[in-house]
C-alpha positions in Angstrom: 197.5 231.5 207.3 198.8 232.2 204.3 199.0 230.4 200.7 202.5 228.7 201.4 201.8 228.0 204.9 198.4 225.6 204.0 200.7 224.2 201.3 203.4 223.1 203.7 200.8 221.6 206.0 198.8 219.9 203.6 201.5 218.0 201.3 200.8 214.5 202.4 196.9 214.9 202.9 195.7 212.9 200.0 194.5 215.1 196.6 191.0 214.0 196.8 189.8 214.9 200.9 186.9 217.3 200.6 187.8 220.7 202.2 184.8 222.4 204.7 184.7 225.3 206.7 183.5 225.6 210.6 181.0 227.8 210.5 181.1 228.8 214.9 182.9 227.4 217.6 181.1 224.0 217.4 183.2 221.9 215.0 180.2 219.9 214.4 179.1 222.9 212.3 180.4 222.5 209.3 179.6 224.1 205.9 181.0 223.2 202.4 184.1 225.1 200.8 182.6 225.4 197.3 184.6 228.2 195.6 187.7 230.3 195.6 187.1 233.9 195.0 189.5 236.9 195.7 188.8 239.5 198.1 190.3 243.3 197.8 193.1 241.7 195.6 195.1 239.1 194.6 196.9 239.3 198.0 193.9 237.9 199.7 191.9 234.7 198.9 188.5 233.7 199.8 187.8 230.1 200.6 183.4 230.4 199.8 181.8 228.6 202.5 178.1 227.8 201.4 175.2 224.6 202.4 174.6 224.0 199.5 176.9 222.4 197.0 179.8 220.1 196.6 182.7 220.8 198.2 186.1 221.0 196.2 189.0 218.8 197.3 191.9 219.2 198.3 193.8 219.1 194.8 191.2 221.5 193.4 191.7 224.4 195.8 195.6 223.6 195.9 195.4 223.7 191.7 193.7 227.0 191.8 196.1 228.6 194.8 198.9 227.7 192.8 198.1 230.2 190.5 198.4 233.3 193.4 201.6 234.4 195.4 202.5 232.1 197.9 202.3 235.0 200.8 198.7 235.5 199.6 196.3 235.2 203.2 193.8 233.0 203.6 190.0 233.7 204.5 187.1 232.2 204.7 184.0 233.4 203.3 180.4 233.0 205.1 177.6 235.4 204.4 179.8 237.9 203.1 181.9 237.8 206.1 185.9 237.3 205.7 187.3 235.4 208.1 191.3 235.2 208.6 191.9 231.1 208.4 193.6 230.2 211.8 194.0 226.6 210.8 192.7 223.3 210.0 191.9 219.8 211.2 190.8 216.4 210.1 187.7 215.5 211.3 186.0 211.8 212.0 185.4 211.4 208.5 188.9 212.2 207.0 187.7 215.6 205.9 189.5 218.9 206.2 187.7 221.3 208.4 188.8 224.4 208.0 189.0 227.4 210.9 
């Protein structure tokens, strides 16, 4: 997924849903998406998974990926792993789970 494509998708998702990652193939398993970072360069973006901290919303990370290229991909981050994002989903509790 790119940056343009989780724009598009996320446009009516109110600003202030809290954005996690899946950490396996249990969606139960859930960790945080604390940070942004940038990967080899600015054509690749690092959503930071971690368990402990506050995760940013969805206007915060849409704030800061405004600032890269809208073809920029998409990866999550978990124990220095990147991880192409596939996609996302609301969960039970209105929170955007991230895959």
């Amino acid at each position: 997924m790119n940056v343009f494509d989780f724009f598009s998708l996320t446009t009516y998702i109110d600003g202030q849903t809290a954005l996690f990652g899946q950490v396996d193939s249990s969606r139960a398993d859930i960790q945080p998406i604390t940070a942004l970072r940038f990967l080899q360069d600015d054509s690749q973006v690092a959503l930071v998974l971690s368990p402990k901290g506050r995760p940013l919303t969805l206007e915060q990370a849409q704030t800061r990926l405004s600032q890269v290229g809208d073809k920029a991909s998409l990866y999550c981050l978990l124990d220095n792993q990147a991880i192409p994002v596939l996609g996302f989903h609301q969960n039970e509790d209105g929170n955007i789970v991230i895959k």
